[in-house]
C-alpha positions in Angstrom: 0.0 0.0 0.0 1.7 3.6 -1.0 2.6 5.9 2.0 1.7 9.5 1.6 3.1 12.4 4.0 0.9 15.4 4.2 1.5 18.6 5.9 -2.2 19.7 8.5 -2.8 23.0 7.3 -4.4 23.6 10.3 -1.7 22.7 13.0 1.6 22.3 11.1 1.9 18.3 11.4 3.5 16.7 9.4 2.2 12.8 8.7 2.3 9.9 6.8 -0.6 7.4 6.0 -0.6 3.9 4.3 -3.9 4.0 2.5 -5.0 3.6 -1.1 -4.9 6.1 -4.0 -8.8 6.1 -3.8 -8.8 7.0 0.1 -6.0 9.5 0.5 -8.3 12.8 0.4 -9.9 11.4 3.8 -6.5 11.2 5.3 -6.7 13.4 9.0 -4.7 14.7 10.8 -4.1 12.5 13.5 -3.4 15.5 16.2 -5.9 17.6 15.4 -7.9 15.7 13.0 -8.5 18.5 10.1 -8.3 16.8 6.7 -7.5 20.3 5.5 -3.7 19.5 4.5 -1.2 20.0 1.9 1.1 16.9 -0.1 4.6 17.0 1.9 6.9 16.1 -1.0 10.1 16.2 1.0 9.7 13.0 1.9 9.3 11.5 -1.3 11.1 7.8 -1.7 14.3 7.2 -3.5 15.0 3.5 -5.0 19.5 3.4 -5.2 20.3 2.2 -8.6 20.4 3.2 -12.3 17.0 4.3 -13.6 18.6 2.4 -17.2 18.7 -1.1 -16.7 20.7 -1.6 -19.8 23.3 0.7 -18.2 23.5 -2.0 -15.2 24.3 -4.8 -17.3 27.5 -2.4 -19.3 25.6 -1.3 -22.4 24.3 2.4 -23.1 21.0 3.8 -21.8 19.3 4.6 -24.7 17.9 8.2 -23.2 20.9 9.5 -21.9 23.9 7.7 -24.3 25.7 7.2 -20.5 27.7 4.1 -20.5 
């Protein structure tokens, strides 16, 4: 299930929940329980690796021309 981290417009938390795409909107607040919030992209996943998986195997990644 994706995690999404919101900032509570209405008392500064900052939260995650694990819910589904469809259900995010309802996300509250859990210390003040608003759902008026804001997306909190600064905690956005990185996966470590190449993004080219022909790159990984010693070839050239066709977007960038990186070998």
């Amino acid at each position: 299930m994706p995690k999404y981290s919101f900032q509570c417009r209405n008392c500064g938390t900052g939260f995650t929940v694990n819910v589904p795409w469809q259900e995010k909107e309802n996300a509250q607040c859990p210390k003040c329980g608003s759902k008026d919030k804001s997306p909190d992209y600064s905690k956005v996943g990185v996966i470590a690796g190449s993004a080219c998986p022909i790159k990984d195997t010693g070839g050239i990644c066709p977007s960038t021309g990186a070998t």
